[in-house]
N, C-alpha and C positions, 0 to 999 in steps of 0.2 A: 192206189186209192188211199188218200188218208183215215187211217183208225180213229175211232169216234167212242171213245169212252163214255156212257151215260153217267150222268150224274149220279144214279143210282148203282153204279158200279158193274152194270151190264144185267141185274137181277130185276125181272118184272115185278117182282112180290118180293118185302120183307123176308130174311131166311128164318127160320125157327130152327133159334139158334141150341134149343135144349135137345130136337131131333137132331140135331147135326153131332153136337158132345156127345149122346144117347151111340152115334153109328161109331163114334171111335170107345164106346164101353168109360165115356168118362160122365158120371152123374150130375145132373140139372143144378145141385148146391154147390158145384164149385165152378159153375158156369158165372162169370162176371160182362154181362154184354159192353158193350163198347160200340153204341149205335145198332144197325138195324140188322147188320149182315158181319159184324166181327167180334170175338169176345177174347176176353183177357181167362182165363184157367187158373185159378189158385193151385197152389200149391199141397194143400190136401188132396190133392186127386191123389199126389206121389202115394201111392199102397205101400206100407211099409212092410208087407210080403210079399207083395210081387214087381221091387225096384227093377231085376235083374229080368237078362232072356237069359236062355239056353243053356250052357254050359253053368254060368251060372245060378240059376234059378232052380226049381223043382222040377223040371223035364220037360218032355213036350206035353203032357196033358194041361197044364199049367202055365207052362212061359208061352212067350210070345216067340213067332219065329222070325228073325233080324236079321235084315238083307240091305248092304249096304249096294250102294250104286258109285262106281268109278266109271275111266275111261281109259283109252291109250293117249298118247302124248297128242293134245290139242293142237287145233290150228288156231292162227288170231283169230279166226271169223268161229270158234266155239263149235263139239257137237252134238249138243243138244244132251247133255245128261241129265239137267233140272228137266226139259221135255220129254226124255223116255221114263224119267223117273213119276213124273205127274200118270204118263200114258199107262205104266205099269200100274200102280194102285187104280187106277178105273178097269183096267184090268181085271186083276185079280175082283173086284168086285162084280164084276161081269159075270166072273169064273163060282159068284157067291160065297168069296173069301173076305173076311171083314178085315181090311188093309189101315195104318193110318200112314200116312206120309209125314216126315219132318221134313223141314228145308231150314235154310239162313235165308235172313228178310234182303230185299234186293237194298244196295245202299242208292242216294241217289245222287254220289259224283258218277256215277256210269251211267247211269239212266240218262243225264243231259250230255251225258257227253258222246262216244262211239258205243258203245253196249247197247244202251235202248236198256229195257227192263229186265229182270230175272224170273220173270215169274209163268216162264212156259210161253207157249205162241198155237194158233191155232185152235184146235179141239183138244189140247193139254195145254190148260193156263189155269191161274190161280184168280179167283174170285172174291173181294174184288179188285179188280186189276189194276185201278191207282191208288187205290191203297196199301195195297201190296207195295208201288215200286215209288211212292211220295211217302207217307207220312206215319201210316198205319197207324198204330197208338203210340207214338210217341220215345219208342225203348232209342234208337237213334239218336235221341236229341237229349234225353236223360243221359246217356253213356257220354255225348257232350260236354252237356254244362257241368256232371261229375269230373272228367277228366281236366277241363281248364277250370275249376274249382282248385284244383290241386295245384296246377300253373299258378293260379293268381295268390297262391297260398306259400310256394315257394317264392315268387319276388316279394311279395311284402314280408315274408321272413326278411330276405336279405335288406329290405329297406329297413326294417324297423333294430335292426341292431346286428342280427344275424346269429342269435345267441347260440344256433349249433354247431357255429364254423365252419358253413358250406364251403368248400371249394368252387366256387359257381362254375369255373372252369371245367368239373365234372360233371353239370348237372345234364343229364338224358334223358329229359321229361320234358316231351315238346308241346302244342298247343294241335288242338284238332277241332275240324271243320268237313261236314260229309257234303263237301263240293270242289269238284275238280280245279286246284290253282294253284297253277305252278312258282307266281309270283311270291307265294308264301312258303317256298320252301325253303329258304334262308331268310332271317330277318332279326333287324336288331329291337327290340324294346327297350322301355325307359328313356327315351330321346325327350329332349323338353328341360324342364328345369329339375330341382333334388326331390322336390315334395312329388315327381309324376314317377319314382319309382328308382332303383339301378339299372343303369345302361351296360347289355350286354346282348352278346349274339343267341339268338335263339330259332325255332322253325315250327310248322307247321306239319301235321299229317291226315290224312283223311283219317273219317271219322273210324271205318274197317279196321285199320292199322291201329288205333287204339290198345295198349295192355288193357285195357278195362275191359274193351270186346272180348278180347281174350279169358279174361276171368268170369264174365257174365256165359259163357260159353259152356266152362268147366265148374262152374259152382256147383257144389249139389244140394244146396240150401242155402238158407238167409245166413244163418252162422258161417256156413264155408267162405261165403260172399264176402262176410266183415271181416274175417279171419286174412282173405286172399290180400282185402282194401290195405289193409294194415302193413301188409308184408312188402308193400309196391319198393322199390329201390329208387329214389330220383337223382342218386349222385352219390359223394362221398365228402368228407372234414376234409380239413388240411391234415388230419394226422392220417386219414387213409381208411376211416372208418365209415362203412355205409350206412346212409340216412335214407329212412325209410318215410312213408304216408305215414306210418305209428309216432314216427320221432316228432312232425310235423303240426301232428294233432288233427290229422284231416278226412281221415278214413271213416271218423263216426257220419260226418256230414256227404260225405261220397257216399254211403251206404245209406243214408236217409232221399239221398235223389234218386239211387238205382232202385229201391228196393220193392217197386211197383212191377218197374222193368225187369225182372228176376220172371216173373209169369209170363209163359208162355201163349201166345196169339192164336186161335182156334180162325180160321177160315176153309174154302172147301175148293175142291177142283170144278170144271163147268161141268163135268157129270156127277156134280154130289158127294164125292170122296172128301174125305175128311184131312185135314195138312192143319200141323201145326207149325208156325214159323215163327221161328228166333234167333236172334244174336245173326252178326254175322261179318266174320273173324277173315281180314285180308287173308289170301290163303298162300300168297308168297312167304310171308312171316309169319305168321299162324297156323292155326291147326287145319282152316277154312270148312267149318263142319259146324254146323246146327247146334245147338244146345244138351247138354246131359242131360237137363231137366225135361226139356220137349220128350227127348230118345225114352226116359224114367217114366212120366207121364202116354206116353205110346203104350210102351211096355207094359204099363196096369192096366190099362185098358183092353188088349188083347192078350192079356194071358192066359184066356180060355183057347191058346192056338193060334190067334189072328196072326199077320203079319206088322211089323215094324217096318218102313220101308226109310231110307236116310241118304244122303249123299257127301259124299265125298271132294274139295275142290279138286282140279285138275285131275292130272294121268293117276295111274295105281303106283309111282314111284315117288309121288310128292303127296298127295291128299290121302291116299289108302294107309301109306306106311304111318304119317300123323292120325289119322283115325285108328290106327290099333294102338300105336307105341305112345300116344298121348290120354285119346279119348276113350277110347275103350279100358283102358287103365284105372282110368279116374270112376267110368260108369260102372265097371263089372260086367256088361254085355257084352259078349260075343257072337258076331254074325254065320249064318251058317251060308251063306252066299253071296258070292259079289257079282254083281252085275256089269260087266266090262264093254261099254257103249265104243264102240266103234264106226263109221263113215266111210265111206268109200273115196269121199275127198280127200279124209287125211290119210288115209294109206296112200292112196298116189302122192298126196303132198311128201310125206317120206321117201319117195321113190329117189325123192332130192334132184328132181327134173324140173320143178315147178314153185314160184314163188308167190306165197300168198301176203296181201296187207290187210289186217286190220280196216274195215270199214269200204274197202274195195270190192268189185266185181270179182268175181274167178277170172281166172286166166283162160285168154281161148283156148290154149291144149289141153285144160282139165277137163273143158267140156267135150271132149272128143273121146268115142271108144278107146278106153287104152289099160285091156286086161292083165299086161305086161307093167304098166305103173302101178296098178296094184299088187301083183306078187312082188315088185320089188319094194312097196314099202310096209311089206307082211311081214318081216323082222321087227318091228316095233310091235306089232299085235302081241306074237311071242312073245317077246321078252316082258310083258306087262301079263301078260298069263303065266309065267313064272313065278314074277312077282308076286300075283296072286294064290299062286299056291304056296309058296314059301312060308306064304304065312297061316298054311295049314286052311286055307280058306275055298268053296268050291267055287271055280268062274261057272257063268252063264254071259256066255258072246250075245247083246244087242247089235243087230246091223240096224239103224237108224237111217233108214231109207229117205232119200230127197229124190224129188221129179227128174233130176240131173243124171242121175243114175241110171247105167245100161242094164240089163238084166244079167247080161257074161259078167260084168264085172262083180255082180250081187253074187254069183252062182260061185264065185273063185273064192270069192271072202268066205261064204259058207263052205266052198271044199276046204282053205287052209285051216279054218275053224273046227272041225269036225278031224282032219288028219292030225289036229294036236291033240285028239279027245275031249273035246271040250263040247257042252248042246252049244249051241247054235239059234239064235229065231230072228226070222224077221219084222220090224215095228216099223207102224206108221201113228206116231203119236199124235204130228201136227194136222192132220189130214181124215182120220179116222179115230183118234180118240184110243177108250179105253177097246174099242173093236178092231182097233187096229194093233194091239198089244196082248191081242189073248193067246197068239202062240208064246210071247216071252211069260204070260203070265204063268201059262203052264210047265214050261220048262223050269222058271222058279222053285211052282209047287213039287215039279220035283227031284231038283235038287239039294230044296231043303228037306224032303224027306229022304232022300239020299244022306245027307248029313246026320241023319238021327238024333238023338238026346244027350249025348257029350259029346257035346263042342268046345274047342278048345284053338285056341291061336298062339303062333306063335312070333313073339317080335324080335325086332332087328338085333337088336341088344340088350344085355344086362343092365336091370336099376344099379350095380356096383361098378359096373364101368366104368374108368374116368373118361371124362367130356371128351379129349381127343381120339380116345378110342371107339364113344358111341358115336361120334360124326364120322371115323374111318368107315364102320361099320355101314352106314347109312351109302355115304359114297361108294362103297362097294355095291352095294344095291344096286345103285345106279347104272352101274359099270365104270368105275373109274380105277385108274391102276393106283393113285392112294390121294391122299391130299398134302397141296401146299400153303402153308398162313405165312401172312403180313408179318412184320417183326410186330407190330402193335396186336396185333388179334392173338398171338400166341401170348406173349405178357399180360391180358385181360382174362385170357383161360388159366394162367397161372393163378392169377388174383383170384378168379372164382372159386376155383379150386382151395386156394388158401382161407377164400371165407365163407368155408362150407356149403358151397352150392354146386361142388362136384356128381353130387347124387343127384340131380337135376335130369331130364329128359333133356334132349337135343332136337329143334328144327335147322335142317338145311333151308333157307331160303336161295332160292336158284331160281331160275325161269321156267315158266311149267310148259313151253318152245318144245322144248330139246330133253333128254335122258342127262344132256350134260348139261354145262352152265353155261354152254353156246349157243344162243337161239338159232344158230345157222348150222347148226350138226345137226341132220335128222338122221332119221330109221334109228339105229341103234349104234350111236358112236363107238370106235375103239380107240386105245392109245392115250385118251386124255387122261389127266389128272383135275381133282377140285380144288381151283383158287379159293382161298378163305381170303379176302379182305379186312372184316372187321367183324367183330362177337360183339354180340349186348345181351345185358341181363334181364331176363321177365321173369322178375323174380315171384311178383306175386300170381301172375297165371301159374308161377311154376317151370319155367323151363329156360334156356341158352339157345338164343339163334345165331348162327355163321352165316354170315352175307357174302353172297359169293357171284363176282359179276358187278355189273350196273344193273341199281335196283331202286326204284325210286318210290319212297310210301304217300308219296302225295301226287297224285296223274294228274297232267295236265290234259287242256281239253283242246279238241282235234279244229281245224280251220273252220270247218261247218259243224257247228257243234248240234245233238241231238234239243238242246234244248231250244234252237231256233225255229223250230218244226212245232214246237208244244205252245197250247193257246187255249182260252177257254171261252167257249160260244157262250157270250154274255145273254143269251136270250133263253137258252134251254139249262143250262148250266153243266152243258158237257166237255171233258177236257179231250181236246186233238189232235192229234200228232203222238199221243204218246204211243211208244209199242216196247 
């Protein structure tokens, strides 16, 4: 049946938008509406006593308690972590715990294209629903026209004289567009005559994969923002010296486009729960994690105890390890529980019996009783609960139940879950809501009282590390017996290294497939090694990522694209098809 989104965003009535900020503990004066049902949050809410949770903050009477949600290594078809994590806070609300949910806004190259939307499915989705996964207020299209701002600022340097002695040949600051096209992933500009600009090779990225998303991520203020804009790296002189957004002159005017967009988006689950949603950081090359400021602003809110609920992209070996050794770095929060969303799909899918695609049916054998596919791809669960503890962190196992599912196979995920010590619940987020998540909710509550009042994490690597050594470390995570770089990716960590951005963080960008950087390796690879390819500098998010594998920052879109399905009933003014 095709989905019928109301023009009114699926709400009979206006929300009362100061009762809804009112349930996350953020006050009516720094509610900014934005139409009928979504509001923009200043930046005053940030309490400047109560930024931090847990370990950092003044204990538990005080702080908030922050519970981060991951998964085990995904399948293309996703399991549902943005859904158990919606189900979860209606939960806990259920349970009469005052919850807020963060998420990252859905972008909409996936929306038209194989994904469909991000914003939950069923009786856990976010309100309102094309708003959510179209246009929302606009932070998307600001992080845009900022970043080719900056493009169109470096060619007409180079046309107007070029007075900094670009090396154009260096420059790695592409052009972005939040829609899937592949055609613009290589492309030459300035074709035409002298006055339409200099002719050189240049590219396209989605809008996700933006450094700016990156830094609207991690800002933790308007100064930090302008500070970040400044520091952006888009290339190097001929003599070998990096040229910044500072050198360029362009950071004050990128910072007057974002700086609306720095406020975080108040909208609510279908049962009233409160989500703030922002920024949202490709998560292959990024941190793939919600806002500081969204997480800061939670945080004040419920620091009379409530919960902070946050997610994670991908498995807990690519989005968990960047949520501590990037994000939680920058915030000062520390979570006292992770929530490790598992399927029953993707443990047979590891079983390495069974080939899933993206935008495909299951496989007939997946639909068949097969309690044996699941113990054999129960070595990825483990090793992602290791993960999780490693970092000093307590799991809580989500089995994320679908109609698909046998009962023996449900009962085996809960015996191996339980014989590694770990609670265990089962949720039904899409189907039943936050009633369907009040045994995860309560196993939350207590595990986070299990964790108590110093909480503390611990990450992969040292801030004095050198870059080669926080990427081995990472790869070891993994499981990798070490890594091997391109002659080019090592000579670029030299360089780094020489112009003081050795103390920098490290992302692995890998496939979030696989434990390794083979999407065809499941359960828990052994034996490999990490190809590094190519390094590039985010200098102003702050960190160095190793590209490793084929990775492509601008998706192209699939034969039957989602956006063929979407239409809008010109007589009611409902949009359909969308999901």
């Amino acid at each position: 049946m095709t989905q019928v989104i109301p023009a009114d965003g699926g709400l009979q009535t206006p929300v009362e938008l100061d009762a809804l900020a009112a349930s996350a503990g953020i006050a009516a004066e720094h509610v900014i509406p934005y139409g009928r049902d979504v509001a923009k949050i200043d930046l005053g809410a940030l309490d400047p006593g109560g930024q931090r949770a847990d370990g950092a903050g003044d204990g538990d009477s005080d702080g908030a308690r922050y519970v981060v949600v991951t998964a085990i290594t995904p399948t293309p078809l996703g399991e549902g972590k943005t859904t158990t994590a919606i189900g979860l806070a209606q939960g806990l609300a259920r349970l009469g715990e005052r919850a807020v949910l963060t998420l990252r806004q859905s972008a909409m190259g996936p929306t038209f294209g194989i994904k469909g939307g991000a914003g939950g499915s069923g009786r856990a989705r976010i309100l309102p629903a094309e708003r959510m996964n179209l246009h929302l207020t606009g932070d998307f299209h600001a992080i845009t026209a900022a970043h080719n701002l900056l493009s169109a600022m470096i060619d007409n340097h180079l046309h107007h004289g070029n007075d900094l002695d670009i090396d154009e040949r260096t420059i790695t600051w592409p052009r972005v567009l939040d829609v899937n096209d592949r055609a613009l992933r290589h492309i030459v500009t300035g074709l035409g005559a002298t006055i339409d600009g200099v002719t050189r090779q240049a590219s396209f990225d989605i809008t996700p994969a933006s450094e700016l998303m990156v830094i609207m991520s991690l800002a933790t203020d308007l100064a930090d923002l302008r500070d970040r804009l400044g520091r952006i790296v888009i290339g190097r002189n001929r003599s070998g010296e990096w040229i910044s957004a500072e050198d360029l002159k362009a950071a004050g005017a990128m910072c007057a486009v974002l700086r609306d967009a720095l406020e975080p988006n108040l909208l609510r689950t279908g049962e009233g729960a409160p989500v703030l949603v922002h920024t949202g950081p490709f998560g292959n090359i990024a941190t793939g994690c919600s806002s500081v400021i969204a997480d800061r602003v939670a945080a004040a809110g419920a620091r009379d105890g409530g919960y902070v609920l946050t997610e994670a992209g991908f498995g807990a070996d690519m989005g968990l390890e960047r949520f501590v050794d990037l994000k939680c770095a920058v915030s000062g929060m520390r979570p006292r529980a992770a929530v490790v969303v598992v399927t029953v799909r993707a443990l047979k899918a590891h079983s390495g019996r069974h080939h899933l695609v993206s935008g495909k049916d299951l496989p007939e054998g997946m639909l068949q009783e097969g309690v044996e596919d699941v113990r054999a791809g129960a070595a990825n669960l483990l090793k992602h609960l290791q993960i999780v503890r490693g970092f000093g962190i307590t799991p809580v196992v989500a089995v994320n139940v679908f109609p698909t599912d046998y009962d023996s196979e449900i009962e085996e995920v809960e015996r191996i879950a339980r014989e590694a010590g770990t609670r265990v619940a089962l949720c039904h987020p899409v189907t039943r809501g936050g009633e369907g998540c009040l045994d995860l909710a309560s196993a939350v509550v207590e595990a986070c009282r299990e964790a108590g009042d110093a909480v503390s994490i611990r990450p992969v690597y040292d801030p004095q590390d050198d870059l080669r050594t926080k990427i081995t470390k990472v790869a070891v995570l993994y499981g990798a017996d070490g890594v091997d770089y391109a002659p080019a990716a090592s000579r670029l960590l030299d360089d780094y290294e020489r112009g003081g951005f050795g103390n920098l963080p490290v992302i692995v960008a890998k496939t979030p497939l696989s434990l390794s950087a083979d999407p065809g390796l499941k359960g828990v690879p052994a034996g490999w090694r990490l190809p590094v390819r190519e390094v590039r500098l985010a200098a102003g998010a702050g960190y160095v990522y190793a590209i490793c594998g084929s990775l492509s920052t601008m998706p192209g879109l699939p034969s039957r694209p989602a956006a063929e399905r979407i239409d809008v009933d010109v007589a009611t003014g409902d949009i359909v098809g969308l999901r």
